[in-house]
C-alpha positions as CSV (number, residue, x, y, z in Angstrom):
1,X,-12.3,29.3,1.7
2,X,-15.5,29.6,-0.1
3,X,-13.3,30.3,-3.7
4,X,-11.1,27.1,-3.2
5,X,-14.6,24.7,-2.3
6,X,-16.3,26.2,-5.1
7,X,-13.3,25.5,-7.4
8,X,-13.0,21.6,-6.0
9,X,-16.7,21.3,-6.8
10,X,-17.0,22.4,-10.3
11,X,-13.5,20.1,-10.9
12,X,-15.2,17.6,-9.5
13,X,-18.6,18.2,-11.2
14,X,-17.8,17.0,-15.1
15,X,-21.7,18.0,-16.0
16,X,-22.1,20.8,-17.5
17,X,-25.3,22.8,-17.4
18,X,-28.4,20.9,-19.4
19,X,-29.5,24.3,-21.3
20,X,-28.7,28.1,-21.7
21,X,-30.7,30.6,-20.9
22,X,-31.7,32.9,-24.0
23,X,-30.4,36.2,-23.3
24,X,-32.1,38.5,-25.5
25,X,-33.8,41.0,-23.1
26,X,-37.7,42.4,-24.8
27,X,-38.5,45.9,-23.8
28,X,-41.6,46.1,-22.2
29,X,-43.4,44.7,-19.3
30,X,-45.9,42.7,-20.9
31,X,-45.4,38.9,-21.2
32,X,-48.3,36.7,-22.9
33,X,-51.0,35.3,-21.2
34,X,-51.3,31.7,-20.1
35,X,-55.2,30.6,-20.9
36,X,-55.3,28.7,-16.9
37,X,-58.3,26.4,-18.5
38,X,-56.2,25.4,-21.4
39,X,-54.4,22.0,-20.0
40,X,-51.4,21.9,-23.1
41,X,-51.0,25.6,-21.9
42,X,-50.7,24.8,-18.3
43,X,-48.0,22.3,-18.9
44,X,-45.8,24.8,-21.0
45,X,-46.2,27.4,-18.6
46,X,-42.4,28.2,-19.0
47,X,-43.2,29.3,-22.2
48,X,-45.6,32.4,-20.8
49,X,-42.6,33.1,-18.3
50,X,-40.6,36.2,-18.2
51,X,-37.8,37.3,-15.8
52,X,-35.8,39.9,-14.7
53,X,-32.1,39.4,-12.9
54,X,-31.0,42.6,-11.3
55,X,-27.4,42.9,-9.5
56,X,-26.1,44.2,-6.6
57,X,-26.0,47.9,-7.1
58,X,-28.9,48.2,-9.8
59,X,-32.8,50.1,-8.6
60,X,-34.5,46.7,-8.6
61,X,-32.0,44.7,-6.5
62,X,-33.1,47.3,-3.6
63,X,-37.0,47.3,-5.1
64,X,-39.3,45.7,-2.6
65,X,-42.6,45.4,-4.5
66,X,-43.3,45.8,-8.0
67,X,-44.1,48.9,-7.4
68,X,-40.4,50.4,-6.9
69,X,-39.0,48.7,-10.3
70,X,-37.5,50.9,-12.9
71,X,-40.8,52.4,-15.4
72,X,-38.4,50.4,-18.5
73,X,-37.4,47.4,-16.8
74,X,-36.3,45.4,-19.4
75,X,-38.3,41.1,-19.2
76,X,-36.4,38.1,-20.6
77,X,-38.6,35.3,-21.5
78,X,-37.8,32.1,-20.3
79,X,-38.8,30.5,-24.3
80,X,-39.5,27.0,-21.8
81,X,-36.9,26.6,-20.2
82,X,-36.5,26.1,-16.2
83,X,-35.2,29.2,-14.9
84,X,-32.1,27.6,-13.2
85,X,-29.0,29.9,-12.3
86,X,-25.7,28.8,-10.0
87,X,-25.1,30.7,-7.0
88,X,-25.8,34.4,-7.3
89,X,-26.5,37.6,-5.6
90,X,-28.7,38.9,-7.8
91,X,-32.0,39.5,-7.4
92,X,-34.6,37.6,-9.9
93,X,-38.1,39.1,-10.6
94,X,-40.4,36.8,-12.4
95,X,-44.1,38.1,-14.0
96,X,-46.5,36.0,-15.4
97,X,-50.1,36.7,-16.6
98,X,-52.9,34.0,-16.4
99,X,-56.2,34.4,-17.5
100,X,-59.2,32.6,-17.0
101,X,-61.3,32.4,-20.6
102,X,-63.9,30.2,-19.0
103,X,-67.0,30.5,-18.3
104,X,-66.7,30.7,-14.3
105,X,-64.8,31.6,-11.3
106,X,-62.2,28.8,-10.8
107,X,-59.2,28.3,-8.4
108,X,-55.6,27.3,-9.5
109,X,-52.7,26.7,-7.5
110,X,-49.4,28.5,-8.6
111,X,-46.4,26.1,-7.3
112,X,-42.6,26.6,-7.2
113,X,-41.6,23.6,-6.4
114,X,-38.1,24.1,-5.1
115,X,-38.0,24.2,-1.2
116,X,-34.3,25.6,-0.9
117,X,-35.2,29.4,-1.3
118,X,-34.3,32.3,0.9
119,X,-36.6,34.9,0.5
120,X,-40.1,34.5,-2.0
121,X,-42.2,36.6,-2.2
122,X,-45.6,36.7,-4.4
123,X,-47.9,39.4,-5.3
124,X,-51.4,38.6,-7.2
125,X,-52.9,41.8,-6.3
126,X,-52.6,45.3,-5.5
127,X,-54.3,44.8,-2.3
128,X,-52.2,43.8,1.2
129,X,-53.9,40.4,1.4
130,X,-52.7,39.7,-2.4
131,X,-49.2,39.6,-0.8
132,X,-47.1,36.1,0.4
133,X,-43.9,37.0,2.0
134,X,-42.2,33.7,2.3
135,X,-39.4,31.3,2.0
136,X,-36.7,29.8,4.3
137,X,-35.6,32.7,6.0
138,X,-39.4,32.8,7.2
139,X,-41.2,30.4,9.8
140,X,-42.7,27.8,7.6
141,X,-46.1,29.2,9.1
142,X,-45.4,32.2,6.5
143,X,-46.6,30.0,3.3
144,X,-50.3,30.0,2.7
145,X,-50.5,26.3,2.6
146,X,-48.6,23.9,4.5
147,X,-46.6,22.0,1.9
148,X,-42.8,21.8,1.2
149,X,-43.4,23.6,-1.7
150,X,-44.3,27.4,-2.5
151,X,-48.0,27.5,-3.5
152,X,-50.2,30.4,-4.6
153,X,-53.5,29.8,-4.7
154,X,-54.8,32.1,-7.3
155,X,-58.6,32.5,-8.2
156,X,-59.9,34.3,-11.4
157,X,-63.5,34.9,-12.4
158,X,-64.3,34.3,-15.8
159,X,-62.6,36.6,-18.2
160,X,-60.2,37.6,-15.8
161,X,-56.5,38.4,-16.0
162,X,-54.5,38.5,-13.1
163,X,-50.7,39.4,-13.3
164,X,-48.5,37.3,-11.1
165,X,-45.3,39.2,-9.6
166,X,-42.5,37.1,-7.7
167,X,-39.3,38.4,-6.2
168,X,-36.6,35.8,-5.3
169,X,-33.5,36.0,-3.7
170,X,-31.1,33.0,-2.3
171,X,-27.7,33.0,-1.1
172,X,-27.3,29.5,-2.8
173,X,-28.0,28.3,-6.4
174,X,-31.7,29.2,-7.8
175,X,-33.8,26.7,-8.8
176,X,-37.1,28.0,-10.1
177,X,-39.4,25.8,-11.7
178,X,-42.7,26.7,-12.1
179,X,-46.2,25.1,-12.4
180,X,-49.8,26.2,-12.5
181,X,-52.3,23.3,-11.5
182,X,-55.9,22.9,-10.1
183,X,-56.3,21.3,-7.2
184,X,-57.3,18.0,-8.3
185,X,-53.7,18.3,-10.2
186,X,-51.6,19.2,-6.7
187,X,-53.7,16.6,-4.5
188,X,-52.9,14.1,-7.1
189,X,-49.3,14.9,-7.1
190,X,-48.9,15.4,-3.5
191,X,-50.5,11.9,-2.8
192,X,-48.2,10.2,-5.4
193,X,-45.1,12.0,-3.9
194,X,-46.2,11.3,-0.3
195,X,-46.5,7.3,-1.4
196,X,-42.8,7.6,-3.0
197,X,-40.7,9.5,-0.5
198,X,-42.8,7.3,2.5
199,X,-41.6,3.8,1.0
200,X,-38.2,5.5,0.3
201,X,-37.8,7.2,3.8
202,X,-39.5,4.1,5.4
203,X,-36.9,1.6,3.7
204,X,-34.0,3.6,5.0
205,X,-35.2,3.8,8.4
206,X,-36.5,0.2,8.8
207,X,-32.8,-0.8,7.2
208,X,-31.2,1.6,9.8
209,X,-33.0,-0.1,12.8
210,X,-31.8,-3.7,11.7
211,X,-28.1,-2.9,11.2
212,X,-28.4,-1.1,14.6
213,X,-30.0,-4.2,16.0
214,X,-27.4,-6.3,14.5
215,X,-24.9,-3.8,15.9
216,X,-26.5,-4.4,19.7
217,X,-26.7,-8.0,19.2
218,X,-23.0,-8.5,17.4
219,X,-20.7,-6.0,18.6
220,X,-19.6,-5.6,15.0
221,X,-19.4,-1.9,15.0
222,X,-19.4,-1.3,11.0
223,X,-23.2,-2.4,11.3
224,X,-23.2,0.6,13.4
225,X,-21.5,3.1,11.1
226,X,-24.1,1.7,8.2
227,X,-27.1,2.4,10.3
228,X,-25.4,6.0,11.4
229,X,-24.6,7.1,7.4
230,X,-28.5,6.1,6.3
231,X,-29.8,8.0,9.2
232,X,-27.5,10.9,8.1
233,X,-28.4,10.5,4.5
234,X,-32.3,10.3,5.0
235,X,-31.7,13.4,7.3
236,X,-29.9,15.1,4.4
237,X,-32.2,14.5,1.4
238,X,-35.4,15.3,4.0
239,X,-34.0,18.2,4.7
240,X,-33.5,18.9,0.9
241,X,-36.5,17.7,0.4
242,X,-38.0,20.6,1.9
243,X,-39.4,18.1,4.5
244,X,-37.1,18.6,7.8
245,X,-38.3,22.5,7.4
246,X,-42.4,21.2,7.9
247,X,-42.0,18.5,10.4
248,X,-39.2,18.5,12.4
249,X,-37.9,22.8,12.9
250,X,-40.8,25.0,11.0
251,X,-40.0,27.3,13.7
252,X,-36.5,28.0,13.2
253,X,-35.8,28.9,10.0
254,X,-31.7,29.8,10.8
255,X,-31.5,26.1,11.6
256,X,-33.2,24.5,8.9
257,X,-30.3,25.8,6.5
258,X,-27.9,25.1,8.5
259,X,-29.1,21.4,9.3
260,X,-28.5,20.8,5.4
261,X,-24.7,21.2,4.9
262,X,-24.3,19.7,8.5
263,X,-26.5,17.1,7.9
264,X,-23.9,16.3,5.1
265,X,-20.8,16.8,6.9
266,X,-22.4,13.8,9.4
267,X,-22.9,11.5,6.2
268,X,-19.7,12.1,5.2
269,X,-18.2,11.0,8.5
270,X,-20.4,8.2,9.0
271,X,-19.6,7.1,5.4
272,X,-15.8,7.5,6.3
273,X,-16.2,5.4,10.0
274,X,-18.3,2.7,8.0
275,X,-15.8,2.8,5.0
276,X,-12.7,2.4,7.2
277,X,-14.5,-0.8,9.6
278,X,-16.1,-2.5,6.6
279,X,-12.9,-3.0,4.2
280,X,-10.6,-3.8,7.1
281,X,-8.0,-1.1,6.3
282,X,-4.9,-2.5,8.0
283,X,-3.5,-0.1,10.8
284,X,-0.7,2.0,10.1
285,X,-1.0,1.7,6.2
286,X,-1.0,4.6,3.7
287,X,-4.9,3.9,3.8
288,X,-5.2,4.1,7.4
289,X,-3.6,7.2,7.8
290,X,-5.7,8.8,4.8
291,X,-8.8,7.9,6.5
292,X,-7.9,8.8,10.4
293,X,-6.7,12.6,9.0
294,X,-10.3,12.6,6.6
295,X,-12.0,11.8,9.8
296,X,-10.7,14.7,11.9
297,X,-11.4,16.8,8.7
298,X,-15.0,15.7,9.0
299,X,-14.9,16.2,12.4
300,X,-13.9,19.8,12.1
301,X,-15.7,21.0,9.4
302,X,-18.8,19.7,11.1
303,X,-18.2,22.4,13.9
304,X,-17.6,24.7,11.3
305,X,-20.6,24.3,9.6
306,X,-22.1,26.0,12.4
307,X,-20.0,29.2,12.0
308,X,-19.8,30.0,8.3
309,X,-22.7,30.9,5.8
310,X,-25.1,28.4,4.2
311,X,-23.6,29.2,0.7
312,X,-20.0,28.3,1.8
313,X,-20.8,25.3,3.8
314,X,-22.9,23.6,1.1
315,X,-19.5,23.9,-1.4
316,X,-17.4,22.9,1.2
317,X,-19.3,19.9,2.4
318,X,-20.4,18.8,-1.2
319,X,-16.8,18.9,-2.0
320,X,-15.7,16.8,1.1
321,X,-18.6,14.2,0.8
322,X,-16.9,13.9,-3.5
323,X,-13.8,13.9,-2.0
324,X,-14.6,11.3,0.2
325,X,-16.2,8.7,-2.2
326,X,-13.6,9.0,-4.9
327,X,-11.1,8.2,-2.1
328,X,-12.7,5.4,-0.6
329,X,-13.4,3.8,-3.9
330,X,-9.9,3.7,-4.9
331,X,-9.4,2.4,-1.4
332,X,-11.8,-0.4,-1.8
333,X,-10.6,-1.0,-5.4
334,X,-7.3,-1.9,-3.8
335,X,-8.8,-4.2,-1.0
336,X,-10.4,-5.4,-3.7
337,X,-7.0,-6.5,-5.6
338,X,-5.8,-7.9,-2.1
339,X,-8.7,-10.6,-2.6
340,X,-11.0,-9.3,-0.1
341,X,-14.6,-10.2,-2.5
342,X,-16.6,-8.0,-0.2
343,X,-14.7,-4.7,-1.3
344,X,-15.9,-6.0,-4.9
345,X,-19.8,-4.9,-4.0
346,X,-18.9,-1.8,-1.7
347,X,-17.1,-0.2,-4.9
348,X,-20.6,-1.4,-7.3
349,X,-22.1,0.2,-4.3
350,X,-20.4,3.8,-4.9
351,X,-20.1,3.7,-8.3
352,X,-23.9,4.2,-8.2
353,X,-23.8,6.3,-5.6
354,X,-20.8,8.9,-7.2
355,X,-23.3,9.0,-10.3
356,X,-26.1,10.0,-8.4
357,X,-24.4,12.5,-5.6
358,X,-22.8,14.3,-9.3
359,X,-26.2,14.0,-11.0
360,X,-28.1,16.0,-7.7
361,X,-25.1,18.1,-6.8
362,X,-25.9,19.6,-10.3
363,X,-28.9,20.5,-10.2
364,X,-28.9,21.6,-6.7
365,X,-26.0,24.3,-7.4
366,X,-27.9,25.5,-10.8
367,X,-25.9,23.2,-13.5
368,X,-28.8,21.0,-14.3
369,X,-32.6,21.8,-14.3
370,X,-35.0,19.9,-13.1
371,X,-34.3,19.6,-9.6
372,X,-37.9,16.9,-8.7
373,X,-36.4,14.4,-11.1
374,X,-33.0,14.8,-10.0
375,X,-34.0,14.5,-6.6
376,X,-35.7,10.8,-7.6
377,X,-32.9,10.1,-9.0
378,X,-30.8,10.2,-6.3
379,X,-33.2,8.5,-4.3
380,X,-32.9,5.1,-6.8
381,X,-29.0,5.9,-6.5
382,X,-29.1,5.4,-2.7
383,X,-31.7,2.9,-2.9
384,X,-29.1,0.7,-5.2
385,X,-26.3,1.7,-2.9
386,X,-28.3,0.6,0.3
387,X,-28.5,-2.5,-1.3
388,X,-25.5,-3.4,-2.7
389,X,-23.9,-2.6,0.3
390,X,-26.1,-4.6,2.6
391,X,-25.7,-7.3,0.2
392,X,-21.6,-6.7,0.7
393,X,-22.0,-6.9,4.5
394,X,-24.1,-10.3,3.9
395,X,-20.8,-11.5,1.5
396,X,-18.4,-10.6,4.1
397,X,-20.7,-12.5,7.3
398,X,-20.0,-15.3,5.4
399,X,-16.1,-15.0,4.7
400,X,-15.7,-14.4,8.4
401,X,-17.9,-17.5,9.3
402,X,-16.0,-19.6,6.8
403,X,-12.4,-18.4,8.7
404,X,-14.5,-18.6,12.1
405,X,-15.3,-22.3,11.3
406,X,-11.6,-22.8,10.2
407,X,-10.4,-21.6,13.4
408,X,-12.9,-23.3,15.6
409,X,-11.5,-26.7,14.1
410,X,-7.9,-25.6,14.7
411,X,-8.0,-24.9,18.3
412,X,-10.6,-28.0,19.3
413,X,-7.3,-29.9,20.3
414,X,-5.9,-27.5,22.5
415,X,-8.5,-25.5,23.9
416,X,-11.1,-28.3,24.0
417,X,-12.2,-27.6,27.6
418,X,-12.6,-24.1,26.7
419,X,-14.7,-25.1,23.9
420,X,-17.0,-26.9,25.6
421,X,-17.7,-23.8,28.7
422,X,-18.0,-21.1,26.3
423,X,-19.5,-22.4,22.5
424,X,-22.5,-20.4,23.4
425,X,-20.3,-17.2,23.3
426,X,-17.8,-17.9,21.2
427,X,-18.7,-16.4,18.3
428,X,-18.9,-13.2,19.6
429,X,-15.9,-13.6,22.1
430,X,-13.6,-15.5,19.4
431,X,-11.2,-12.9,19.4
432,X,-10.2,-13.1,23.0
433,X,-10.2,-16.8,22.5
434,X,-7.8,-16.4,19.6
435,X,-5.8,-14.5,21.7
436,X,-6.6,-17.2,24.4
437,X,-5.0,-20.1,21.8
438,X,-1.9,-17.9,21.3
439,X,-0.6,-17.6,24.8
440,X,-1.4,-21.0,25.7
441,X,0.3,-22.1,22.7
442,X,3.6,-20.0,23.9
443,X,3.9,-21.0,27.0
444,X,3.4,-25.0,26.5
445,X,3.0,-26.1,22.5
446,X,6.3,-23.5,21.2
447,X,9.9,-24.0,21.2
448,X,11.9,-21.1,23.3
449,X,14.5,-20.8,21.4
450,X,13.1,-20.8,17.8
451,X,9.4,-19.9,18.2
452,X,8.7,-23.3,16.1
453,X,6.2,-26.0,17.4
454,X,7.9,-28.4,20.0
455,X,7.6,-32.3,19.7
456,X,4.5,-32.3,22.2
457,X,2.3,-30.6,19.7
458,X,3.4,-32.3,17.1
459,X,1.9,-35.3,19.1
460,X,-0.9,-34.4,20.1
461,X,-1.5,-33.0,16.3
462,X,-0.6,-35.5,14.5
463,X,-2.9,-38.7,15.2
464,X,-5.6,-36.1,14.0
465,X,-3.9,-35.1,11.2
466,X,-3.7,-39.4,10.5
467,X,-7.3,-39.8,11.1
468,X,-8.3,-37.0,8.8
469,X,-6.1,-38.2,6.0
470,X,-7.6,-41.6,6.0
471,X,-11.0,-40.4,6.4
472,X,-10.8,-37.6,3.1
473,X,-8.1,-39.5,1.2
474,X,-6.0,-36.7,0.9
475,X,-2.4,-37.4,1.4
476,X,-0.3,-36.4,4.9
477,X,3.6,-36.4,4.0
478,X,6.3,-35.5,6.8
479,X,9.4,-34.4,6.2
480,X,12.3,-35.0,8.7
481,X,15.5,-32.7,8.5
482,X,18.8,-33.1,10.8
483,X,21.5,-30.1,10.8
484,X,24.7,-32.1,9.5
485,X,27.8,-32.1,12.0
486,X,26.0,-29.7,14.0
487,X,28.0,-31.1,17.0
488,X,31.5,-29.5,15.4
489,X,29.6,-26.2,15.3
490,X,28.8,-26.1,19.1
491,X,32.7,-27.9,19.9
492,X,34.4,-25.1,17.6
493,X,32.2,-21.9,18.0
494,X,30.5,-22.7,21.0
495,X,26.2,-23.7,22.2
496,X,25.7,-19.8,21.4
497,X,26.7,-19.9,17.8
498,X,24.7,-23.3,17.2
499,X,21.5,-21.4,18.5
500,X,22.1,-18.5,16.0
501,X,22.3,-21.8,13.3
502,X,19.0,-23.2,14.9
503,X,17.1,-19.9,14.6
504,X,18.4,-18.9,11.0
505,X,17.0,-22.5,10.0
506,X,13.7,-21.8,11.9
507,X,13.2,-19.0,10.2
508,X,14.1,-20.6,7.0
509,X,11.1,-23.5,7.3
510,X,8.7,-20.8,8.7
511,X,9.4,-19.1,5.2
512,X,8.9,-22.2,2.6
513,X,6.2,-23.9,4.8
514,X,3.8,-21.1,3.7
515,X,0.3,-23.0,3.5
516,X,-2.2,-22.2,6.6
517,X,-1.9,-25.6,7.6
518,X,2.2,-26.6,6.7
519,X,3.6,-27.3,10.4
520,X,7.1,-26.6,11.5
521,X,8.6,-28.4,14.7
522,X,11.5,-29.0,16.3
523,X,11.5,-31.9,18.4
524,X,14.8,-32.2,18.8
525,X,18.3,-30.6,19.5
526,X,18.9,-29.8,15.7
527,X,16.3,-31.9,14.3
528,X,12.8,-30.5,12.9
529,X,10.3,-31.8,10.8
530,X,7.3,-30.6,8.6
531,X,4.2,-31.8,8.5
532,X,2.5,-31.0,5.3
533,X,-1.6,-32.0,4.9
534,X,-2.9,-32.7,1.4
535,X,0.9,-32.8,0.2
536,X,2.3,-35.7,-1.9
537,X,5.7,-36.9,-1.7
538,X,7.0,-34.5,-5.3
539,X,5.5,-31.5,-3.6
540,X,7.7,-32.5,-0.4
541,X,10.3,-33.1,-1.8
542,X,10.0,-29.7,-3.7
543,X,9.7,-28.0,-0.4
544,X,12.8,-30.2,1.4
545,X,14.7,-28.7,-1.6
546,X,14.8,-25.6,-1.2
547,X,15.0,-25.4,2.2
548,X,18.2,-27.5,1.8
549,X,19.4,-25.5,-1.1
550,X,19.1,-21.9,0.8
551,X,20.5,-23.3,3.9
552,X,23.4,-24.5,1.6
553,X,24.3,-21.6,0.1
554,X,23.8,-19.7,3.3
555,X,26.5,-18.3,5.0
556,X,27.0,-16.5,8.6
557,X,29.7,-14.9,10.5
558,X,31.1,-16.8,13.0
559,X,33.3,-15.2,16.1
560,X,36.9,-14.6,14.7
561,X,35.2,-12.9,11.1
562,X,35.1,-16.7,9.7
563,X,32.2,-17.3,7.7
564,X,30.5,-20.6,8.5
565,X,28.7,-22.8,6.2
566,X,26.2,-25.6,7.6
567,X,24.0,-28.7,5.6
568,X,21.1,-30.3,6.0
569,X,19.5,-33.9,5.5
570,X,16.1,-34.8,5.0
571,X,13.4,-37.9,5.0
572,X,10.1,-37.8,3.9
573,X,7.4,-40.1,3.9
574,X,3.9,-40.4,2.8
575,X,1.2,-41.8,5.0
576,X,-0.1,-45.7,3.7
577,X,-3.2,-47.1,3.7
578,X,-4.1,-48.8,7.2
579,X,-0.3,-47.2,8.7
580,X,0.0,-45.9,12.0
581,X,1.2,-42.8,13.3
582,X,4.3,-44.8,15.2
583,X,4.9,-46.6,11.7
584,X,4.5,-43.9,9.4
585,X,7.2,-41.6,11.6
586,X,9.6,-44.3,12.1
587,X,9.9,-44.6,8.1
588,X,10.7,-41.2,7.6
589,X,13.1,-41.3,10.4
590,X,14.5,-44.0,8.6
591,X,14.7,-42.1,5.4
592,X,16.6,-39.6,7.4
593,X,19.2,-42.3,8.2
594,X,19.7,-43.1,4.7
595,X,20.1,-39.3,3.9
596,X,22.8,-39.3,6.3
597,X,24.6,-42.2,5.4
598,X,24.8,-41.6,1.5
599,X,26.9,-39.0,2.8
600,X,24.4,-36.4,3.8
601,X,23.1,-33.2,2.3
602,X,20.1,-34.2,0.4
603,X,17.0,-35.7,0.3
604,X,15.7,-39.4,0.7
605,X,11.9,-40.4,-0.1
606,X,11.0,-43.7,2.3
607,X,9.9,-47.0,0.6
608,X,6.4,-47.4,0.3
């Protein structure tokens, strides 16, 4: 398991590492000293850094002090570079020699500023109070000064020359970047990293309680899933962060590793939940299915996070969470080809993010140093993401209010008693009222034998549809169309071949009136009509034709193996200026006449 994440991570991590580590090895245990008064010096300190890795098997992987190392022990020096190594066994041994060539006793703080390391352990002396035993395996108590980060306070009178020992071992990648500051340096630092991570931390958190509150006052659960992944997120870069281990478990050292690759397994299901409710991934699709079997994934490997060892649940999770994003960004890339705009932010969204998660997955697993900046880095990549997709949930709010206020005007005329008892819930109830509309439409607006609209809708329908095309000036055409000879079809086949005819014809206006607002009706034993808002007579006409045309050249079997042919006629008529509703219907009707007696099976335009 652990080989086959490892192998998904580096395919999916296309870094590579941002330097090499010189290999020469110099004999000898001396390394130059650093002059700690000399500022330029204290900020190349890499450059007074030596190191030692010793595998599994060799005297100093066993060594416990410097004592026990080999009398040759062979230093590399780092030649300024961040000593940064993927995930490894070995043991690393660091020396470094500071001296003080002013002219008094001074204090300087030695800092490792990485948080994610197993066992650290500093010597500055040969005395037992000159040793730190330390790191994440240890209560956080164990560090001399409560601060995410490793610091050594180290004080030198003048003159003096003090020879600073470190043994380091991790089972995950080894980050370890060092610095020696005063203590003006580290306050200054800590204060200006204390103002970052509080307005980044804050942010998420105040942006997690509004999409929860939205959550309790909607019912729109993917406002729920968003608050849930930047909870799980914040959680997962604190923890990183070195953070979670001071405040929140500094007394369980087992379960501040663990809480980082589970942390991650939670953002990658919240990510996945949110993903799934936000693009509106239609059920029982391809999509669907990927996403319901990523989500039991999730689901499981966030139990087994608690089983396995830190170094093989970090692979395994960073892989998923990769996984994950590439998959729901080709996801949303397709919603986004459907039409739906708001998929069009959410893949902006994690574009930034993939960048960012690549960038810090990097450098946490040794392929890229400097592990601080990487770690702002991914904090401006989720700051963009948060925003982007807030900024996609605000996009889609308005898409559904613009459909909500489409459907509000749509069932005023049927439901207008309902309107009137529940407007104060109905946007949040406007799915059951849909639902509502539907049935109540079925049971008294629908024909039963065709599923088409019946001659009462169409009258209670159309004097609205009259009003509102004298109001906008947008034309209202109707079409009327009457089966030809459809009595011979009942005398010679019988009433239950005519309603096959009646149905396939249904289904055949259903198909070419395909605008949201093109009405199909039959108000009539085989006659129907279509009313078609902001519709001249050519695109009627248009419409009447092809419906005409595929009923003509349609053909269906008819008891005895005949085949049976059937036509159609049709009206149509535009509504005039200052025209009734009585007027305007009779004139198509008339126009149907006309169709019939030219001898049928086409299409007649009424007089204007």
């Amino acid at each position: 398991m652990s080989l086959f994440a490892r192998l998904a991570f580096l395919m999916l991590c296309t870094v590579i590492p941002a330097f090499a580590l010189a290999s020469v090895a110099v004999a000898g245990s001396e390394c130059p000293a650093v002059d700690a008064n000399d500022t330029q010096a204290r900020n190349s300190l890499m450059y007074y850094v030596c190191y030692h890795q010793s595998s599994p098997g060799e005297p100093a992987h066993t060594a416990l002090n410097p004592a026990e190392l080999p009398e040759h022990i062979k230093w590399t020096p780092s030649q300024g570079h961040e000593l940064v190594f993927s995930q490894t066994r070995s043991v690393y041994w660091i020396r470094l020699n500071i001296r003080n060539n002013g002219s008094e006793r001074r204090l300087w703080y030695l800092n490792l500023h990485y948080p994610l390391l197993d066992e650290v352990t500093f010597w500055r002396g040969d005395q037992p109070e000159d040793v730190l035993v330390t790191g994440d395996q240890h209560r956080f108590g164990s560090r001399l000064v409560d601060y995410r980060y490793f610091l050594l306070p180290i004080t030198l009178n003048s003159g003096e020359t003090r020879s600073i020992t470190i043994r380091i071992h991790s089972s995950g990648a080894l980050n370890i970047p060092l610095k020696l500051e005063t203590p003006e340096e580290v306050i200054a630092e800590s204060n200006h990293l204390a103002v970052t991570h509080g307005l980044f931390y804050g942010a998420i958190l105040v942006l997690a309680i509004f999409n929860l509150l939205l959550f309790f006052s909607s019912g729109t659960t993917y406002y729920f899933y968003n608050a849930l992944y930047m909870v799980a997120m914040g959680l997962f870069l604190f923890a990183m962060g070195g953070f979670a281990n001071q405040y929140f478990w500094p007394e369980n050292p087992k379960f501040a590793n663990t809480s980082i690759p589970l942390t991650l397994a939670l953002c990658a299901l919240a990510m996945t939940f949110f993903g799934r409710s936000f693009l509106e991934v239609a059920a029982h699709t391809r999509a669907d299915k990927t996403l319901k079997a990523i989500l039991w994934i999730c689901a499981g490997f966030t139990g087994l996070t608690l089983a396995i060892p830190y170094s093989q649940a970090i692979l395994i999770n960073t892989a998923l969470g990769l996984v994950i994003i590439f998959i729901l960004s080709i996801i949303a890339i397709s919603r986004w080809q459907q039409g739906y705009q708001p998929a069009k932010w959410y893949v902006l969204a994690w574009a930034i993010m993939a960048v960012g998660a690549l960038v810090y997955a990097a450098a946490a697993f040794g392929y890229l140093a400097d592990f601080l900046a990487r770690e702002s880095l991914m904090q401006v990549a989720i700051g963009g993401q948060v925003i982007l997709l807030n900024y996609a949930m605000v996009q889609r709010w308005r898409l559904l209010n613009d459909k909500l206020l489409e459907v509000e005007q749509k069932a005023r005329n049927d439901l207008e008693y309902k309107v009137h008892e529940r407007t104060a819930q109905l946007r949040s109830t406007m799915r059951e009222l849909e639902n509502a509309n539907r049935k109540l439409a079925t049971l008294s607006l629908n024909d039963s034998l065709t599923g088409l609209y019946n001659r009462r809708h169409m009258d209670n329908i159309l004097p609205d549809l009259c009003a509102e095309a004298r109001r906008t000036g947008r034309p209202l055409t109707i079409a009327l169309l009457d089966a030809d000879h459809f009595k011979a079809v009942n005398d010679t086949w019988g009433h239950g071949f005519g309603d096959t005819w009646l149905q396939l014809i249904a289904d055949i206006l259903t198909r070419h009136a395909t605008r949201p607002r093109d009405t199909a009706v039959r108000f009539g034993g085989e006659e129907f009509a279509l009313l078609l808002p902001s519709t001249d007579l050519e695109g009627a006409q248009k419409v009447c034709e092809a419906v005409l045309e595929e009923i003509r050249t349609t053909s269906v079997e008819a008891p005895g193996g005949a085949k049976a042919r059937l036509t159609m006629s049709a009206g149509i008529a535009t509504l005039l200026p200052n025209e009734n509703q009585q007027e305007f219907f009779e004139r198509a009707d008339s126009a149907l006449y006309e169709a019939k007696a030219q001898g049928r099976n086409q299409t007649v335009i009424a007089d204007t």
